[in-house]
Phi, psi and omega in degrees: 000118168291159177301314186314293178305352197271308218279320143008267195290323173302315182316291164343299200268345136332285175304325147283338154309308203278316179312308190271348186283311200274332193287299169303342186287311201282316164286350150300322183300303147354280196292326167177119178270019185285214194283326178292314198258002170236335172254008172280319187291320187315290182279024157278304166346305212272305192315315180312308168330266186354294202300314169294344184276339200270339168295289142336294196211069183296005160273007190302153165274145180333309202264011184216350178277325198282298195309325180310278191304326173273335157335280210284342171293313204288323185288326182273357164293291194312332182309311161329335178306299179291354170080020212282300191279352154322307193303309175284303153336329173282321184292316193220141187287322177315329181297317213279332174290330193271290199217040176022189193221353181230152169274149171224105166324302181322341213262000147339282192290351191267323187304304173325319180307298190303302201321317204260334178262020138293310173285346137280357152302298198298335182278357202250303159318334173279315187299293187286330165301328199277347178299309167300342180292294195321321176356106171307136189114279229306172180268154196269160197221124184297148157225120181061023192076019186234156175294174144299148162246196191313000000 
């Protein structure tokens, strides 16, 4: 297995994350737009993040990818403040899913929410990969141009 395949496939399965992340996002909203459907969405948002910082830069670690996505939530929350994004958010429905029109303090804690159980998932997915690595039998995987050892 090459380095080039690992990020491949991570990338792959990123992309589909983020696909079903934008599916989920959008049908809570749908489905109640109350308190369940606006802060499910608020942290899907931060999931989305994640899933695009990993997409990006698919060797990223869990804790530095989940610290990124709530950082950059947090920064398009506060944007809100200045009213920079009312006006384009009233016009398009894109804006406004993309960089909403109003601050809600609450969905603060909600971005912290998405953030951190993306970055467990993804950390709980790395765990059964490296576990199936381990496998007796299984083939040592080159890390840094070098084997592994057993």
């Amino acid at each position: 297995m090459t380095d080039m395949g690992v990020e491949a496939r991570t990338r792959v399965a990123a992309g589909g994350v983020a696909v079903g992340t934008v599916g989920a996002g959008l049908g809570v909203r749908v489905v109640d737009e109350g308190g369940v459907g606006k802060y499910g969405g608020v942290a899907l948002y931060a999931v989305l993040v994640y899933v695009l910082v990993v997409l990006a830069a698919p060797r990223v670690r869990p804790v530095v990818a989940g610290a990124g996505a709530f950082a950059f939530s947090c920064a398009v929350e506060l944007l809100q403040l200045s009213g920079v994004t009312e006006g384009p958010a009233e016009r398009s429905v894109v804006v406004r899913l993309v960089l909403g029109s109003t601050f809600n303090a609450p969905d603060l804690l909600w971005y912290a929410v998405g953030a951190a159980l993306a970055a467990s998932a993804h950390t709980w997915a790395g765990g059964r990969r490296a576990a199936r690595e381990r496998r007796p039998g299984a083939p040592r995987a080159a890390v840094g141009g070098r084997w592994r050892g057993p």
